[in-house]
N, C-alpha and C positions, 0 to 999 in steps of 0.2 A: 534531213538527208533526202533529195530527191533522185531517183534510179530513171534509166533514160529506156527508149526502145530497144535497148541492144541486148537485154537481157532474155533468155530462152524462157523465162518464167514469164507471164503477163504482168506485168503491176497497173495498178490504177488509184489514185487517190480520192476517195468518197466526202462526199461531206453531209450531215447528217443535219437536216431541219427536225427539233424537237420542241414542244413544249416550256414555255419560259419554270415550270417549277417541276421537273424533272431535275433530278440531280443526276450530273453523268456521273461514269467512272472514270477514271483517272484513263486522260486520252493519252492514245501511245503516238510513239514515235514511228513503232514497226509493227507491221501485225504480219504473220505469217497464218493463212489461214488453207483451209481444205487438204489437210494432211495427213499422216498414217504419222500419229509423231509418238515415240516409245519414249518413255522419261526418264528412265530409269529408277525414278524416286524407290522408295522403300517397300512400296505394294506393284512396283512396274506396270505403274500407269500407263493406257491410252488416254491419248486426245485428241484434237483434229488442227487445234487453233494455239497459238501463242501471240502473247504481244508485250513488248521490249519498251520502258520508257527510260533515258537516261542513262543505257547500258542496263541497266535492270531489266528482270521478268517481275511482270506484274498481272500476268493472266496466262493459263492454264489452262485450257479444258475445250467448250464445243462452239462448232464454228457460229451455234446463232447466239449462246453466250458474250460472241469478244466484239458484236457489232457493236456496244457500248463503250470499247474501247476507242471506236474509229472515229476520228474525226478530218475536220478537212484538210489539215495537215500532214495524216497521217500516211504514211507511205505502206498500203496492202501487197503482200505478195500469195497470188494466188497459186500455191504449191499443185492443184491438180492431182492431187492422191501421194505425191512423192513422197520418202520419208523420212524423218525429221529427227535427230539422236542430240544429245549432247555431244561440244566438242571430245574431241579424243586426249587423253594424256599419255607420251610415251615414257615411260618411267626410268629407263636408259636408255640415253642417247648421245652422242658427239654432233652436234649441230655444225659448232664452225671447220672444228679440224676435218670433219669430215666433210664438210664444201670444200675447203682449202684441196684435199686429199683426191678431189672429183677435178678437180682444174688443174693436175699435174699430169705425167704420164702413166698412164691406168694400165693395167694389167687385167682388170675381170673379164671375166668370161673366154678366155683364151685357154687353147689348150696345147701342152706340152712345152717343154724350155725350148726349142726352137722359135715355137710363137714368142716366145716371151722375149729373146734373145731380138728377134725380126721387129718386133715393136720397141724395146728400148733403142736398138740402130736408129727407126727411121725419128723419135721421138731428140737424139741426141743431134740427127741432122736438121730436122723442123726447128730447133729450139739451141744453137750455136751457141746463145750469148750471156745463157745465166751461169753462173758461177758453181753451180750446182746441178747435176743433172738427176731431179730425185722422180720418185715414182712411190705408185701404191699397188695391189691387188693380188700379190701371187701368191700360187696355195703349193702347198708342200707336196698334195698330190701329184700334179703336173713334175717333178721332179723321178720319184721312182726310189727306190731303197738303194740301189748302188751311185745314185748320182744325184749330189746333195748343190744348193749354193754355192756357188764358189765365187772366190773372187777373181779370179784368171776366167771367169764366163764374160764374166764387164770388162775384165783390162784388153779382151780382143776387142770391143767396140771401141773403150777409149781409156787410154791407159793416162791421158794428160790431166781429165778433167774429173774430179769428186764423182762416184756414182753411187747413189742409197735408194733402193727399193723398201717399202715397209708391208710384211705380209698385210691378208686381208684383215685377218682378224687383229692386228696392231699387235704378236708379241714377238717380231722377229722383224730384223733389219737386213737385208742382204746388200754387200757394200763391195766398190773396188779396192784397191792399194791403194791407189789415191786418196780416198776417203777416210782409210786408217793408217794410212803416213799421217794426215792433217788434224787426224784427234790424237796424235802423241802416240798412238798405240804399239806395241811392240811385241817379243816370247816374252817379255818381263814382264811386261803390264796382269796384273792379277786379277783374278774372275771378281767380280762386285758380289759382295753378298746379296743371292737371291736373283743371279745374274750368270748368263753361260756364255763366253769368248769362243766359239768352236775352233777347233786346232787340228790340223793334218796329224795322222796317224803316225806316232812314236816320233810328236815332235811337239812343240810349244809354239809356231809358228799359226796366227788368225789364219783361217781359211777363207775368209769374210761373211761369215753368216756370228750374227749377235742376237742372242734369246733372252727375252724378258727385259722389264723394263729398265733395268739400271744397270743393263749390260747395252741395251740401245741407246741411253741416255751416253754412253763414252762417244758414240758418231755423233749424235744428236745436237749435243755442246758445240761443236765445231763449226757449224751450219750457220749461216747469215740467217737471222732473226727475222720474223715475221712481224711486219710493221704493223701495228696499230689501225690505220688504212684498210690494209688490206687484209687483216680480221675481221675489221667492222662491214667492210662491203662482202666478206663471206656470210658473214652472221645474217647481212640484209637477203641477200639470196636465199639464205635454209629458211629462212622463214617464211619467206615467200611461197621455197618449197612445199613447207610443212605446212605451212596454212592449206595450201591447196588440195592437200592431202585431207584433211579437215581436222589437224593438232595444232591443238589451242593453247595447249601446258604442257611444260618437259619437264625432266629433271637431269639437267646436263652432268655426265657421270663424270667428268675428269675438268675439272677445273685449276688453275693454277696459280697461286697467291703470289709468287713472286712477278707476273705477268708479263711472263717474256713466254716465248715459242707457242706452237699450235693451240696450246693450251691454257694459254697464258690471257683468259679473256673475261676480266673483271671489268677494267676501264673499256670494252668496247657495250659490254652489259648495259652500263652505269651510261653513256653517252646517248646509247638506244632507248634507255629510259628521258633523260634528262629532252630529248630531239622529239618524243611523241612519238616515236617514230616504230617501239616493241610491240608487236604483236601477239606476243606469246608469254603466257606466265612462266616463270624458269626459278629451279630452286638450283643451285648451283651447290655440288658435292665436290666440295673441298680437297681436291690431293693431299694426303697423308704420304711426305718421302721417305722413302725406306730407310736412305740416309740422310734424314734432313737434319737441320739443327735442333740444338736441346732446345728451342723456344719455339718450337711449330705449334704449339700448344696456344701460344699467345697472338702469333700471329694470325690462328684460324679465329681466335674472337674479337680481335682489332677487325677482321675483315666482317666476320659477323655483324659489328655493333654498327659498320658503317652499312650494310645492304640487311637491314633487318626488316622493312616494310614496300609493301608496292610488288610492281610485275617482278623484280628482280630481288630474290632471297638467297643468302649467303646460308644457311641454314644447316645442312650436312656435310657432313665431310666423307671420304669415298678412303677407302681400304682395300690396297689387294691380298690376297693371303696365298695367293697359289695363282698356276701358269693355268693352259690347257691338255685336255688330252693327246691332242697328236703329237705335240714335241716331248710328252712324259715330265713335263712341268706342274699338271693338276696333281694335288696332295691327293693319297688313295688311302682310302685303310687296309686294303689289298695292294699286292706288288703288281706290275703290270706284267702279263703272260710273256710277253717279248724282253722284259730286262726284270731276270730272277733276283729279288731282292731290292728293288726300285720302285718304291713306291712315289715317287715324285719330288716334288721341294713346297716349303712352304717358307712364305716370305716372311715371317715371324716364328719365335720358340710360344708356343701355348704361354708360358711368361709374361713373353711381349707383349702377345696380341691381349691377353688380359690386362697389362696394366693399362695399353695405348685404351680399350675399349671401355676402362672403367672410370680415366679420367676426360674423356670425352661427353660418355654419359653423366660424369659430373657434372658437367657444364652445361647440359640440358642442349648436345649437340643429336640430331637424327645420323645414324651412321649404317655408309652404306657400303657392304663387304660386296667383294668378288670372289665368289667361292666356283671351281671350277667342281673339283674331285668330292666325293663325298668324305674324306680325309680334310679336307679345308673346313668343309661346310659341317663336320662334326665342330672342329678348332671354332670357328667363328662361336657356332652356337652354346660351348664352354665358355666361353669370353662371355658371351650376354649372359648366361647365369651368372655369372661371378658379379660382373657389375650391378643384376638384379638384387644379389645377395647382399653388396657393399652399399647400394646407393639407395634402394628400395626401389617398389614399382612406380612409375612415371609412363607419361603418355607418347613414349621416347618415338615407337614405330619405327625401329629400328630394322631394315632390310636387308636381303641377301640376294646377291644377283647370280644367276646364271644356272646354277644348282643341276647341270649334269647328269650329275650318277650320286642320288639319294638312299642313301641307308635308309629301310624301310622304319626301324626304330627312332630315326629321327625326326618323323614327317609329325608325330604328335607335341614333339618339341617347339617344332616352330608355333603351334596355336599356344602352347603354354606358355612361352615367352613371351607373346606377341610380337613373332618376327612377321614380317610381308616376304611372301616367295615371287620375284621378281622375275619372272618368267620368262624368255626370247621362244614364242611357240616355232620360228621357223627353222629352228636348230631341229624340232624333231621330225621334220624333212625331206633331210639331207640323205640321201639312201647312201651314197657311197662313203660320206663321211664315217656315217653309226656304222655302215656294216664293217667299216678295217676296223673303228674302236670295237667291236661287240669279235670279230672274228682273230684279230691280232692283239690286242691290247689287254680286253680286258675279260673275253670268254663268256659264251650264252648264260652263264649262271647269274652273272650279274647286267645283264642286257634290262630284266622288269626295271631294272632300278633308274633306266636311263629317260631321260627327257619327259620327267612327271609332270603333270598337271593335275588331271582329274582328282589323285588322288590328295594333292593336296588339298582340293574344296571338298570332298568328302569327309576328309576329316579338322575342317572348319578353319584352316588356312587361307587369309587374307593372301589372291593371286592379284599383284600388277602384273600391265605387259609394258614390254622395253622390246626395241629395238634392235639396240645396239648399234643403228646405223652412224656408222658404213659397214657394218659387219654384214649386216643383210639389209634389206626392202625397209623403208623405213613407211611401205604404205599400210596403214592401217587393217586393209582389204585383205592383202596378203597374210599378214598374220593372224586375223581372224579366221580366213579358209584354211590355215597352217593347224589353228588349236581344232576349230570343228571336222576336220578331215586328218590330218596328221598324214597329207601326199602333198609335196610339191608343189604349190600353184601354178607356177610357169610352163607346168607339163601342157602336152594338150590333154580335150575338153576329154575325147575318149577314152585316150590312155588313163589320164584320174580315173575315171569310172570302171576301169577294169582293176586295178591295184588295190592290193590290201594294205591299210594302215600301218604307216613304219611304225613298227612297237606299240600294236593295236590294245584298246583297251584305256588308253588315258585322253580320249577325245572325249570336248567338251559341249556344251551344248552353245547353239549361236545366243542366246539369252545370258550365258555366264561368260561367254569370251566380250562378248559386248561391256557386260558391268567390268570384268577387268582390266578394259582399255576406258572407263570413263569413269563410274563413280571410284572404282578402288583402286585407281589412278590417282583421283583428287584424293582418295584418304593418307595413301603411301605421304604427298606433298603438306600432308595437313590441311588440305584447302577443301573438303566435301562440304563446309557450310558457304562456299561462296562458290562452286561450281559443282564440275561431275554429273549433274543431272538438271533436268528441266523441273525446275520449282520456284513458286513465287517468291522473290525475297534472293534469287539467287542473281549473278552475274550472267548476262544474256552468249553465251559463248556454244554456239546451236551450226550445227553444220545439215545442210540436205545434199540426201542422194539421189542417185538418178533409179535406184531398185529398191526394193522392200526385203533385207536380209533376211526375214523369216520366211516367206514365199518364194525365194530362188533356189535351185540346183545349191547344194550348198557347194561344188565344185566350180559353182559361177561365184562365187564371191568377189571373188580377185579382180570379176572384170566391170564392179561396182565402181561408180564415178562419186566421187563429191564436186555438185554442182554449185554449191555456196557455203562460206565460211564465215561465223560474224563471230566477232570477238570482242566482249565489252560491248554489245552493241552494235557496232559498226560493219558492215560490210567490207572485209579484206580478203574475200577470194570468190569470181564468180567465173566459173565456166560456161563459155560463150557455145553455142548449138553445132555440132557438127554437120559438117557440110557435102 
């Protein structure tokens, strides 16, 4: 691989006159030298120098060390003190639906339903001819307690043509008449188990707002199907994205074995490999349907045995057990302060969720829960004992996403089991989001319990970080200044530095949010002996910054660049010099 002038880095290729009985080292392909490079390995090694043969790391250490790697072929890139991390893994993520979800009509960052109402108009006018007129990004906030979704908001824009908005965070659909005239829906049509139809006041008539996933799935179905095409050229995008970001390994959380809709992206997986064309290792988490067939069981290891090696692993299967907190869908072991006697819903009886999780574990499947409430995330963690008890201990690394509002009794459980706490640090944030759950929902007594972290690695809880995106920033930067600050990134530079920590006290240090987004990233994927950290013998998958996260403002994180991304070796993301 030869690199041309256009790169902000200097490169130059050396050739080295030695001695005919010198024996060289094994000459690279890539040498990255004069670096501040953190490795992450096991003792968090410094180096200065690395160099790449074959897609491999095959040198480590100091920059007059790896001259014996260089020869006249080799292609040197002179880093200039920059510094140098293993790729990042997002541990959950939605890669394509959420590109698909960014190339519709967006709703983020807008405030109040008039904005919302002013943007779906001009988006219905922009956009006449699709058959569908759908959207993403609205938050419940922007609505108010007396004035909810409605479907008569959309049938003043357009009463002729299907309208489906999908909240930000994917568990609520907000729809015209149109839309639920065309899925059959009616006052008859019945709540789906684990699924809420909302209904005008002392009447059974949809109002058009639909909660949770198998009460969205009734619009859902309806909908012209997302072609094969035009998933594979999403998935080319997020990757591009995400490379640029400097993530090298996901673990896409919703995958779909019947491969139809948003989610439905096995064969574009499988095409990306087959084309050369993947850049990103991907373990694909299986949807488990709430209502699927008696043989989901057999279809997750038909799909298994077909994607069982290489960039593309069929591997986990994904589990919801509960909603969130704002719609009072997350399972609570406490009722929520605003509905006396309401502790939530969970999408499984303790029964269920034990049998589905102890014959999955039979089958030496990784299984990755959604636990919003700490009522969920208690259920999940009975289910893993049970199948620890029926099936014995195995090297399952069975995970739990999202984890909320943690019973403090259960934080020693997860080391016990060997569960992974799968983190989203930029939930804990959000100021006005926590402050209605902490002030309305759920009451300062149990606020310590919300959006842990720290204490899960204090007491020796394997943390990945996830995303979630589209939920939030799917940048790396972001949610590292998220876990070591626990303010907002997007604030300004001053305002950070005047605020106290939302829910101060579980902020972590930039050295362990770092391993959480790289080495116990690759652990969560089972992949730490072929990435995750810079070590010889490993896959070259190395990204450079343009800052030294240990020496910055840690309020400046966020405005950290990744300037190169190699993957397998290769050069697949380089940011060109600003101007």
């Amino acid at each position: 691989m030869k690199l041309t002038h256009c790169f902000s880095i200097p490169l130059v290729s050396l050739a080295l006159s030695l001695p005919a009985n010198i024996v060289l080292a094994e000459i690279a392909d890539t040498v990255l030298r004069g670096g501040s490079i953190y490795t992450v390995d096991s003792a968090r090694s410094r180096a200065e120098s690395v160099a790449i043969k074959g897609g491999e790391i095959v040198f480590v250490g100091s920059d007059r060390a790896v001259v014996d790697y260089i020869g006249q072929d080799t292609t040197v890139i002179e880093l200039q003190g920059k510094m140098v991390l293993p790729g990042f893994h997002d541990s959950h993520i939605h890669p394509v639906s959420g590109m698909l979800a960014s190339q519709t009509c967006n709703l983020r960052g807008l405030k109040g339903l008039a904005a919302y109402l002013q943007k779906i108009a001009q988006c219905d006018t922009e956009d006449p001819g699709s058959e569908w007129l759908v959207g993403t990004g609205w938050s419940y906030a922007n609505f108010g307690d007396d004035i909810r979704p409605d479907k008569k908001q959309l049938d003043n824009i357009t009463s002729n043509r299907p309208v489906a908005f999908t909240s930000y965070d994917g568990h609520s659909v907000w729809v015209n008449s149109r839309a639920i005239e065309l899925s059959g829906i009616s006052a008859e049509t019945l709540d789906p188990p684990s699924g809420m139809i909302q209904r005008y006041p002392a009447s059974r008539e949809p109002s058009g707002l639909f909660v949770e996933k198998p009460a969205m799935e009734l619009i859902y179905q309806a909908m012209p199907d997302v072609g094969n095409r035009q998933r594979f050229a999403a998935l080319m995008e997020a990757q591009r994205y995400l490379n640029s970001l400097g993530i090298t390994a996901i673990q896409d959380a919703w995958v779909g074995v019947d491969n139809t809709g948003v989610y439905g992206n096995i064969p574009v997986y499988q095409k990306a490999v087959r084309d050369n064309r993947l850049n990103l290792r991907v373990t694909a988490a299986l949807y488990w349907q709430p209502d699927g067939e008696a043989d989901q069981l057999q279809q997750m290891l038909t799909t298994r045995k077909a994607n069982e090696k290489g960039l593309f692993r069929a591997s986990t299967v994904k589990i919801w057990q509960d909603g969130v907190m704002h719609t009072h869908t997350a399972k609570l072991l406490e009722e929520y302060m605003d509905r006396p006697g309401d502790k939530g819903m969970s999408y499984y009886s303790q029964e269920q969720l034990n049998h589905i999780v102890t014959a999955l574990d039979r089958e030496g499947f990784q299984i990755h829960i959604h636990a919003d409430g700490d009522g969920a995330l208690r259920e999940s963690l009975d289910a893993f004992e049970v199948a620890l008890k029926k099936n014995g201990r195995r090297d399952s690394r069975h995970h739990i996403a999202h984890l909320e509002l943690v019973h403090p009794g259960d934080i020693p459980r997860l080391r016990q089991l060997g569960v992974i706490a799968n983190v989203q640090p930029m939930w804990s944030t959000s100021r006005d989001y926590v402050s209605d759950l902490i002030e309305v929902k759920l009451g300062k007594s149990r606020s310590p319990y919300m959006e842990t972290n720290k204490r899960f690695l204090k007491n020796g809880v394997t943390v990945a970080y996830g995303s979630d995106w589209p939920v939030t920033s799917a940048n790396p930067m972001d949610l590292i200044e998220a876990a070591v600050t626990r303010i907002r990134p997007a604030l300004p530079l001053e305002e950070k530095r005047r605020l106290t920590p939302l829910l101060p006290g579980e902020e972590v240090t930039v050295a362990d949010a770092i391993a959480s987004y790289t080495i116990n990233g690759a652990y969560a994927n089972h992949q730490e002996d072929l990435t995750g950290s810079l070590e010889v013998g490993k896959r070259a998958d190395i990204i450079v910054l343009d800052q030294n996260l240990f020496e910055i403002d840690p309020h400046r994180i966020s405005d950290t660049r990744v300037t190169m991304t190699f993957f397998d070796g290769r050069l697949v993301y380089h940011r060109l010099p600003d101007h």
